[in-house]
C-alpha positions as CSV (number, residue, x, y, z in Angstrom):
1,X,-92.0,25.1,-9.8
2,X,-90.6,23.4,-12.9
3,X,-88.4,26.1,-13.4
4,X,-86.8,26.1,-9.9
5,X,-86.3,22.9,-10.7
6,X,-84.6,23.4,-14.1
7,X,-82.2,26.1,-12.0
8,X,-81.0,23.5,-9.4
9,X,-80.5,20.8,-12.5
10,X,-78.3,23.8,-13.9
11,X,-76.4,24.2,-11.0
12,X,-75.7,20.9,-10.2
13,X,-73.7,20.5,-13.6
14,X,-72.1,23.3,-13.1
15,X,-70.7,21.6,-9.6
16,X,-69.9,18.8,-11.6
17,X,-68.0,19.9,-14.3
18,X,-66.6,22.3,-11.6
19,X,-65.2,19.3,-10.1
20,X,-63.9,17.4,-13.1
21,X,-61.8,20.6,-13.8
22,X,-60.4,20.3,-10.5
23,X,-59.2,16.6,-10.9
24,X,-57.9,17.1,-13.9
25,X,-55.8,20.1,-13.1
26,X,-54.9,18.1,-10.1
27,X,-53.8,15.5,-12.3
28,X,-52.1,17.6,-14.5
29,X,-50.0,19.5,-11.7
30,X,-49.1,15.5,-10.3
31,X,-48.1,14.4,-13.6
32,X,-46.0,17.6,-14.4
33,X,-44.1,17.2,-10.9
34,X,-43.2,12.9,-11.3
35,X,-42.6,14.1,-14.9
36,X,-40.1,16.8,-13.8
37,X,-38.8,14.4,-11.1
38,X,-38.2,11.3,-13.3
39,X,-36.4,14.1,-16.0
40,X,-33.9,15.3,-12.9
41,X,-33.7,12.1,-11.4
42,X,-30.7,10.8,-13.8
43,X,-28.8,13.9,-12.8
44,X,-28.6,13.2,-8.8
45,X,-26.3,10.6,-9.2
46,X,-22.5,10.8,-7.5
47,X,-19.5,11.2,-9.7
48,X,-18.3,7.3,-9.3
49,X,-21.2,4.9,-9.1
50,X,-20.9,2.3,-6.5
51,X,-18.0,-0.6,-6.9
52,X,-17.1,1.7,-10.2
53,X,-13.7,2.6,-8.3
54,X,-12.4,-1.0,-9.0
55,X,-12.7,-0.6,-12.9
56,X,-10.3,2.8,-12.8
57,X,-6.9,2.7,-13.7
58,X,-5.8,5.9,-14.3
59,X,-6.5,9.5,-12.8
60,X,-5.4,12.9,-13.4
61,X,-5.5,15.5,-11.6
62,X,-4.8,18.9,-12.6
63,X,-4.5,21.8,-9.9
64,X,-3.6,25.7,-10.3
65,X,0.3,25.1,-10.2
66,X,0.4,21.0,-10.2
67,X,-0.6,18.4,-12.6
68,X,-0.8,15.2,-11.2
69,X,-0.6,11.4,-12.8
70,X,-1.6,8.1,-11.5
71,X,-1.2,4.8,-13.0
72,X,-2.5,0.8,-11.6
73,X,0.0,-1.4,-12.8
74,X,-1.1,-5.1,-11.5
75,X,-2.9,-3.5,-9.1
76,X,-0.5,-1.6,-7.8
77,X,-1.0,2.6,-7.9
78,X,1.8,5.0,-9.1
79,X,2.6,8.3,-9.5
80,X,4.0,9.3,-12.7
81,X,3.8,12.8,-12.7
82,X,5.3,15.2,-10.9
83,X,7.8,12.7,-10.0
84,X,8.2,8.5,-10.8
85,X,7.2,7.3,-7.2
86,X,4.8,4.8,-5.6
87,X,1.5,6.0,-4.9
88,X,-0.8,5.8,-2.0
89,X,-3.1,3.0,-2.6
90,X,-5.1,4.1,0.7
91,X,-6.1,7.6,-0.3
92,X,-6.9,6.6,-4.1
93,X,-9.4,3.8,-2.4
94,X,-10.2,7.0,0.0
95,X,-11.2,9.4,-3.0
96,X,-13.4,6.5,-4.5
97,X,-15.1,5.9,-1.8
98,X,-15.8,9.8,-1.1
99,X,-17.0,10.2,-4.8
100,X,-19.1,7.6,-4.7
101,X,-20.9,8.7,-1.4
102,X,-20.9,12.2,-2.4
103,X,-25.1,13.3,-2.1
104,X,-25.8,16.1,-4.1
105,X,-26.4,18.9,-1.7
106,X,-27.9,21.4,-3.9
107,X,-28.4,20.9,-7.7
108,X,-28.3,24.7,-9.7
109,X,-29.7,26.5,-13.0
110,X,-27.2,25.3,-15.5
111,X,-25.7,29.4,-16.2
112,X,-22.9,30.9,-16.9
113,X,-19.8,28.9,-15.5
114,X,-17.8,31.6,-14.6
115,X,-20.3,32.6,-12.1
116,X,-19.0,29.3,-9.7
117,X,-15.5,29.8,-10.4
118,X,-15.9,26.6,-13.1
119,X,-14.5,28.7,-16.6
120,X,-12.1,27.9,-16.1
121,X,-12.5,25.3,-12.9
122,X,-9.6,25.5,-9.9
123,X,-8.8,21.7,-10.2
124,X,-9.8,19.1,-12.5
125,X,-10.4,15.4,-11.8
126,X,-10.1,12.7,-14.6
127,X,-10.7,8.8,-13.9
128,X,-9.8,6.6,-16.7
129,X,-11.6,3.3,-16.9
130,X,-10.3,-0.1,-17.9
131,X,-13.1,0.2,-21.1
132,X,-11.8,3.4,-22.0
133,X,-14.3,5.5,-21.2
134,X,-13.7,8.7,-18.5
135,X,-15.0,10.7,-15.7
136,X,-14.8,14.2,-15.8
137,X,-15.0,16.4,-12.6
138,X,-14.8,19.7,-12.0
139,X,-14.6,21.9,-8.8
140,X,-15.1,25.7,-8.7
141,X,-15.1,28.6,-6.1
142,X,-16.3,28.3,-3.0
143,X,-19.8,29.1,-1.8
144,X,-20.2,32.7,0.2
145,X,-22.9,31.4,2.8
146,X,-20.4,27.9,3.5
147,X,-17.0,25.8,3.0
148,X,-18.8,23.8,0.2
149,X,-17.4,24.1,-3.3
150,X,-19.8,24.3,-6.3
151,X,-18.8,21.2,-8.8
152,X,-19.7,19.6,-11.5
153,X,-19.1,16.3,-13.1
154,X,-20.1,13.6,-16.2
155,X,-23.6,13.5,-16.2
156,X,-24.9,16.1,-13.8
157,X,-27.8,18.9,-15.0
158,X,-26.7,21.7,-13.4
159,X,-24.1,22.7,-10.5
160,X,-23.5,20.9,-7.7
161,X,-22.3,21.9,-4.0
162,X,-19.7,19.6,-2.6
163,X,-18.3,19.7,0.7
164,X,-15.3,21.5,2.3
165,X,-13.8,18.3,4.0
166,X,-13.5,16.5,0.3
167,X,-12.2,19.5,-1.9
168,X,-9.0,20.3,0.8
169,X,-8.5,16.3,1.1
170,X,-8.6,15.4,-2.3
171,X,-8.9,18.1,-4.4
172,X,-6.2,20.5,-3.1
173,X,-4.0,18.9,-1.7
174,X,-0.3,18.8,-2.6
175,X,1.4,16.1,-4.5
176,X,3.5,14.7,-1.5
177,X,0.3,13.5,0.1
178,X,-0.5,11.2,-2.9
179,X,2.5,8.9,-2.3
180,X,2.9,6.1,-0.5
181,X,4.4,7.6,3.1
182,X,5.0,3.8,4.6
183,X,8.9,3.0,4.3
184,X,7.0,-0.9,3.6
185,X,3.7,-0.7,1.6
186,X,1.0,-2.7,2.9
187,X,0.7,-5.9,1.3
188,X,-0.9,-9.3,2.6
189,X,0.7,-11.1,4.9
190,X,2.9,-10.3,7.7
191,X,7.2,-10.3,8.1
192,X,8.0,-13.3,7.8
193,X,11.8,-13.2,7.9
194,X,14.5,-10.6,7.0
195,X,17.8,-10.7,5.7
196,X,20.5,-7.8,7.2
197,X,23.4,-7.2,5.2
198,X,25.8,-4.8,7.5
199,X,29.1,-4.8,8.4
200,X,30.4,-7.2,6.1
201,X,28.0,-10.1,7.5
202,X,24.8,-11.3,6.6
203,X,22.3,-11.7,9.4
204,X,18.8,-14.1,8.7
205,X,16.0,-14.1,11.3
206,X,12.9,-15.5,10.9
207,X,9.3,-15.2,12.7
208,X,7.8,-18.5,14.7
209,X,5.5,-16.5,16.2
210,X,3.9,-13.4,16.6
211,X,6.4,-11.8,19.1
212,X,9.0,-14.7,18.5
213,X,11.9,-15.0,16.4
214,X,15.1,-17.1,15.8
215,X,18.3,-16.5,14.2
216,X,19.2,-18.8,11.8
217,X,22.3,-17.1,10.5
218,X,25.4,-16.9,12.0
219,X,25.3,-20.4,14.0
220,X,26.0,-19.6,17.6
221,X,24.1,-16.5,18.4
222,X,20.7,-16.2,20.1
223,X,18.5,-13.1,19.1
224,X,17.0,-10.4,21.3
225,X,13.3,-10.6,20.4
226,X,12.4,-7.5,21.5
227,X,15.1,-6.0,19.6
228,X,13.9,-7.5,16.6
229,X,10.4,-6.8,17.1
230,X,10.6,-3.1,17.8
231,X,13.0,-2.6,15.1
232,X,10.7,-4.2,12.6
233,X,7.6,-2.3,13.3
234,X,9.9,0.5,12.8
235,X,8.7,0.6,8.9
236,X,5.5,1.4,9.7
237,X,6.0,3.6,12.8
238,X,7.8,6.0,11.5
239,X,6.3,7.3,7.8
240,X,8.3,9.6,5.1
241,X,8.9,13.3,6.2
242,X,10.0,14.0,3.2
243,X,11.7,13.1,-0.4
244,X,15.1,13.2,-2.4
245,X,14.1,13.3,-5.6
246,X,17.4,15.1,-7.7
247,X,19.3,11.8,-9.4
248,X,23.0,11.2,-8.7
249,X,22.4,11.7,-4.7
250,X,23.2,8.1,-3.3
251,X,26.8,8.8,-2.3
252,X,25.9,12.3,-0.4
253,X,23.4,10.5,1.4
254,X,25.4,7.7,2.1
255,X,23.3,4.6,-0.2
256,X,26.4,3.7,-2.3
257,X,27.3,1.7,-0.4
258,X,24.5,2.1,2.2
259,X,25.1,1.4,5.6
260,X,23.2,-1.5,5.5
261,X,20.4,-3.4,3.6
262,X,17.7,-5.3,4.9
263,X,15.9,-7.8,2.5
264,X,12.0,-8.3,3.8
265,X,10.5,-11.2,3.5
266,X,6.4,-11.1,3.5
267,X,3.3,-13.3,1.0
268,X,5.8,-15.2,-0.6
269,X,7.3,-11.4,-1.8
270,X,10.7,-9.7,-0.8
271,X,11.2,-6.0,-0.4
272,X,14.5,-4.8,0.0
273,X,15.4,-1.6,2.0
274,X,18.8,0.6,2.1
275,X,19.7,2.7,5.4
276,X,22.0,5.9,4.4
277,X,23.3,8.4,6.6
278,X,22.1,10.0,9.5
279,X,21.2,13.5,8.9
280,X,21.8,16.4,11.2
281,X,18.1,16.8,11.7
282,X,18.0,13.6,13.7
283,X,16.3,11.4,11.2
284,X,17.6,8.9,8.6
285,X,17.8,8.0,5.1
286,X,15.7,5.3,3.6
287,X,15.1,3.8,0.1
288,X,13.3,1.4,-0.8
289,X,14.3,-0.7,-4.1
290,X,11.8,1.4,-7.2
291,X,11.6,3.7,-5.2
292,X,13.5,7.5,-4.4
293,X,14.8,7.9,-1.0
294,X,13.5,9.9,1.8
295,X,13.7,10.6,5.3
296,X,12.1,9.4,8.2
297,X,12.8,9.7,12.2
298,X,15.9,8.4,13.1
299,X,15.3,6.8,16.4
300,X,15.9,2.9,15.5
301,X,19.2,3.8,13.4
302,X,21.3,1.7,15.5
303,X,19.7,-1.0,15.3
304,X,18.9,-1.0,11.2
305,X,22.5,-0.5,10.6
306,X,23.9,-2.9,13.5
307,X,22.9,-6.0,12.0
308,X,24.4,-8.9,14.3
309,X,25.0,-6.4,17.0
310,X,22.6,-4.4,17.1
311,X,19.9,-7.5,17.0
312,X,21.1,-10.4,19.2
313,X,21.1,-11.5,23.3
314,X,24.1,-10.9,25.2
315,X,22.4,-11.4,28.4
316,X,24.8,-13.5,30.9
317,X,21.8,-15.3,32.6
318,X,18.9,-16.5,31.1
319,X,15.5,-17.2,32.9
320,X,13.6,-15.4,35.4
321,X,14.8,-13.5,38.7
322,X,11.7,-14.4,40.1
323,X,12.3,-18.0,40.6
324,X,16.0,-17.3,42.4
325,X,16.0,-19.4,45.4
326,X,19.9,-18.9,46.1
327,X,23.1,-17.0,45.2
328,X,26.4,-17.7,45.8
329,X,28.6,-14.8,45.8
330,X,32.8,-15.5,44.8
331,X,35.8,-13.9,44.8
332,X,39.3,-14.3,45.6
333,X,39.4,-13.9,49.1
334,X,36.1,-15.6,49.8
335,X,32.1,-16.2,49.6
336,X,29.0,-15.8,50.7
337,X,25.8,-17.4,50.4
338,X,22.2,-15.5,50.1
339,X,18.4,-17.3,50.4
340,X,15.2,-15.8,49.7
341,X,12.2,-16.9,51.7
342,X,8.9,-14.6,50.5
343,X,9.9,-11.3,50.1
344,X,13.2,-11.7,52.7
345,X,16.5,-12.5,52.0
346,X,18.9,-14.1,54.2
347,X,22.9,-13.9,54.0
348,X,25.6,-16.7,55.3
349,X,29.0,-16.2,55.4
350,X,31.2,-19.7,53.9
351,X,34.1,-21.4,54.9
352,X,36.4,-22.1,52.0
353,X,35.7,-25.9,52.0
354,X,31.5,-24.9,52.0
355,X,32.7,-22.6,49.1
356,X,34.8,-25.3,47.2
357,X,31.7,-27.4,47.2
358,X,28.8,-25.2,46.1
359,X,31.2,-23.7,43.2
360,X,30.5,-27.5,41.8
361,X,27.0,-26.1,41.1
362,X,25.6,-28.3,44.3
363,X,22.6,-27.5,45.9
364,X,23.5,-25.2,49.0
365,X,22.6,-27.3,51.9
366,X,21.2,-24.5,54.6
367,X,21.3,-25.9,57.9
368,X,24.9,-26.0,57.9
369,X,25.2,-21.9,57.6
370,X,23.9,-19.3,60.2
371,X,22.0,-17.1,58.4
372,X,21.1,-13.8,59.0
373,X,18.6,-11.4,57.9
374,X,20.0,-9.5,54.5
375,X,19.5,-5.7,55.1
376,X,20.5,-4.5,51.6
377,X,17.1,-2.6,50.1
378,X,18.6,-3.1,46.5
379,X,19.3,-6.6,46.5
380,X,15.8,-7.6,45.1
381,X,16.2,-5.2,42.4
382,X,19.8,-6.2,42.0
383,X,18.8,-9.3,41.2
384,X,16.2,-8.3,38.7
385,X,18.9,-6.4,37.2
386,X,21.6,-9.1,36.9
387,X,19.3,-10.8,34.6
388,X,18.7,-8.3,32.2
389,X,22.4,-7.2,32.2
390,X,23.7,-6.7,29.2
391,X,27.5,-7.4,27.4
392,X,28.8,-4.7,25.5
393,X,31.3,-7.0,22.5
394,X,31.8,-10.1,21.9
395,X,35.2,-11.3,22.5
396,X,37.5,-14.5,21.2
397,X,35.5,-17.6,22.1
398,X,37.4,-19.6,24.5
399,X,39.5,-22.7,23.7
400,X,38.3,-24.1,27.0
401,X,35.9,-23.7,29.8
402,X,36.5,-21.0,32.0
403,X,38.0,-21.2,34.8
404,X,36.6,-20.0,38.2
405,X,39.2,-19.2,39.5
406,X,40.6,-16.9,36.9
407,X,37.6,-14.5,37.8
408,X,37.3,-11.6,40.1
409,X,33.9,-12.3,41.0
410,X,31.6,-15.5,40.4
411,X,27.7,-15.6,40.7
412,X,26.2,-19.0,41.1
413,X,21.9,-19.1,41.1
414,X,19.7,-22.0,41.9
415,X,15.8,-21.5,41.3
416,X,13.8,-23.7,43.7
417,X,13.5,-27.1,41.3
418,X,17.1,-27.3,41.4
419,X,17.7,-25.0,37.6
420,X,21.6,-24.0,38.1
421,X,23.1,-20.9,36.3
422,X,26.4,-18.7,36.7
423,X,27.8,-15.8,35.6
424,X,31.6,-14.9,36.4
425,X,32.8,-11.5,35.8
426,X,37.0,-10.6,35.8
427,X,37.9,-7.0,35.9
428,X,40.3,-5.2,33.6
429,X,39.8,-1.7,35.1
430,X,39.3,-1.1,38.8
431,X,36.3,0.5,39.6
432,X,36.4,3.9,40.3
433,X,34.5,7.1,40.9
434,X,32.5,8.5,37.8
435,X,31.1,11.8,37.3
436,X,28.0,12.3,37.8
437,X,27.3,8.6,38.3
438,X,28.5,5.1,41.0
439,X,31.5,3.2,40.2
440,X,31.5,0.7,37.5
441,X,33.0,-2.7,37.5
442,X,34.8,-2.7,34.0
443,X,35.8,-6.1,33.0
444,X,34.8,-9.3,30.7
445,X,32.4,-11.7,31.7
446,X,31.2,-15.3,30.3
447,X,27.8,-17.1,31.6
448,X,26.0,-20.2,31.6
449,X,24.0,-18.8,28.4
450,X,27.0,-19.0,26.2
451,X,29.8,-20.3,28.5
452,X,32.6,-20.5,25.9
453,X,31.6,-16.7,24.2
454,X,32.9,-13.7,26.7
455,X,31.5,-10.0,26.8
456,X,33.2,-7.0,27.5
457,X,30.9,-5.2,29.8
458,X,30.5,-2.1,32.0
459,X,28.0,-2.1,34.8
460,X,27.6,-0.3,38.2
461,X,25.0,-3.2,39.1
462,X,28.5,-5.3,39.3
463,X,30.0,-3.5,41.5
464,X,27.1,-3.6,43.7
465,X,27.3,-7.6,43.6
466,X,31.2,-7.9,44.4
467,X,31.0,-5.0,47.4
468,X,28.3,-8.1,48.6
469,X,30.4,-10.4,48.3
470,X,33.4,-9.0,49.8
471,X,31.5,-8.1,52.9
């Protein structure tokens, strides 16, 4: 008996220690993985730590057949090598942001280099800080079982996998994507006035609101706001297509003299832009001031180069067709008068004394006409299109008011609280069959916008408005 007992005592320290040895190994195995864990965990970290991008004022990059040099000057990113240019401050922000996101996808057995393309590397990547200290990355073949790229950078144990999407955006790509593309740069602050130097004269608008704008410069002359507005958003719809950057090629692409310079006004800051020639291709030369020219699409070239011209109203009526309540209709043999009720409009012939009276700009008074039912289909959108008419040249101002008379054809408009306009229109060819197209009414015309500035102006909606009032 007392030795079955000593046998179970036996036993049950051999459980025991049976069971120490399995904590401890337990222990051992936990401890050797935090241990390996806290030894790796240093190296997991992205090439640019978080808000490190801001403290970087240089980068280098250096491909198979391009080297490529980037400065911060006052905040400000340029390219210094392959070519002096201004840099894009958007995809510099872009790469930093990408680097320091970057997760590392796979961490490798530090081994022989060559074996992922990295001896040497296909591109380099150096970021100079502000301290003087660097970050060195390097990025290698690419991976047989994906479009990751093995990598490796300042810090890292081992080689690293690094996706597709970031190696062709930042890594390979050519030169001309690092500059700045916009023909204006962003910068705080919107337009807030421009200065156009073309054809001899100087034209200043400036912005009151967002889609308003006022020329100051010459005295006299409304501008066309639309005209202004689409032509201003023209330096940042249309980007570079492409560079000149061989010296001595201002005169060939017509920059000295350009063909006209605007002066941009924006935060306090001006930037000033040239306009050269329009090239065969269909798109136009631009250069900014620091910068070499390039080309861009050519569809606003009229309007950067036509200063005054190109930029200004020369409607003949101002206001809105809408609100027409009548027209009286002039010429030399006679008149008639036309009244819209609703959607209808209603025509009166006028006795000469009836048409003396309302060419004073008084009210028509309608119960002295008989009226009938208008059955013209394009006089609504005749009307619509006498308002947005537009003069050709400005002519001579007049030494005197015009005179009524002296016109072929006079249009006089009241809306229904009693607003008065009037266009009169005098032809100096007679209209005439066109190919392909109605007669036009040729002539010069003056209105109630600027009464003492006539337009030359060619318009088949003219025509229309004298065959209507002749009968």
């Amino acid at each position: 008996m007392e030795g079955r007992r000593r046998s179970i005592g036996q036993r049950g320290a051999q459980w025991v220690l049976l069971g120490i040895a399995v904590l401890l190994l337990v222990a051992l195995i936990r401890g050797w993985r935090l241990g390996r864990q806290e030894s790796a965990a240093p190296a997991l970290h992205p090439p640019v730590q978080a808000g490190e991008g801001a403290s970087i004022t240089a980068l280098l990059l250096r491909q198979e057949r391009d080297t490529l040099r980037l400065e911060r000057r006052a905040g400000i990113w340029w390219m210094t090598a392959p070519v002096a240019d201004l840099a894009s401050d958007r995809l510099v922000r872009e790469l930093f942001r990408a680097l320091e996101g970057l997760e590392v996808i796979r961490v490798l057995e530090t081994g022989e280099r060559q074996r992922y393309g990295l001896a040497p590397p296909a591109s380099e990547l150096l970021l100079v800080k502000a301290s003087g200290d660097s970050i060195q990355m390097a990025l290698g073949a690419r991976t047989p079982a994906s479009s990751a790229y093995y990598a490796t950078w300042t810090g890292l144990e081992g080689v690293a996998l690094v996706p597709g999407f970031i190696a062709a955006r930042f890594f390979q790509s050519a030169p001309f994507l690092w500059r700045e593309h916009e023909i204006l740069p962003a910068a705080a602050g919107k337009i807030d006035s421009v200065w156009i130097d073309a054809g001899g004269t100087r034209t200043r608008v400036r912005r009151l609101g967002r889609d308003d704008w006022k020329l100051t410069a010459p005295l006299g002359h409304e501008v066309d706001r639309l005209s202004v507005g689409r032509t201003v958003a023209a330096f940042w719809r249309f980007p570079y297509t492409g560079f000149f950057d061989e010296p001595g090629q201002a005169k060939t692409l017509g920059l000295d003299p350009p063909r006209a310079r605007w002066h941009v006004f924006r935060g306090g800051l001006v930037d000033t832009v040239a306009i050269g020639k329009l090239l065969e291709s269909g798109e136009m030369v631009v250069q900014l001031s620091g910068r070499p020219p390039g080309r861009v699409p050519g569809e606003l070239y009229e309007r950067l180069t036509g200063g005054l011209r190109a930029l200004e109203t020369r409607a003949f009526v101002r206001g809105s067709p809408k609100g027409v309540r009548f027209l009286l209709l002039a010429t030399r043999e006679g008149g008639r008068c036309l009244r819209r009720e609703g959607r209808d409009w209603w025509e009166a012939e006028l006795l000469p004394a009836q048409l003396a009276v309302m060419e004073t700009s008084v009210m028509p008074e309608t119960t002295q006409l008989a009226w009938e039912r208008a059955s013209d289909p394009a006089l609504g959108p005749d009307v619509d299109n006498l308002f947005a008419l537009q003069g050709e040249q400005w002519l001579a101002p007049l030494s005197a008011a015009p005179n009524p008379g002296a016109y072929d054809l006079r249009i006089h408009l009241w809306e229904a609280d009693g607003i008065y306009r009037w266009v009169y229109f005098r032809a100096t060819q007679k209209p005439a069959e066109e190919i392909g197209g109605p007669p036009r009414f040729v002539g010069i015309g003056v209105g109630s916008r600027f009464p003492g500035r006539p337009l030359t102006f060619s318009s088949a909606v003219v025509w229309r408005w004298w065959l209507r009032a002749e009968g």
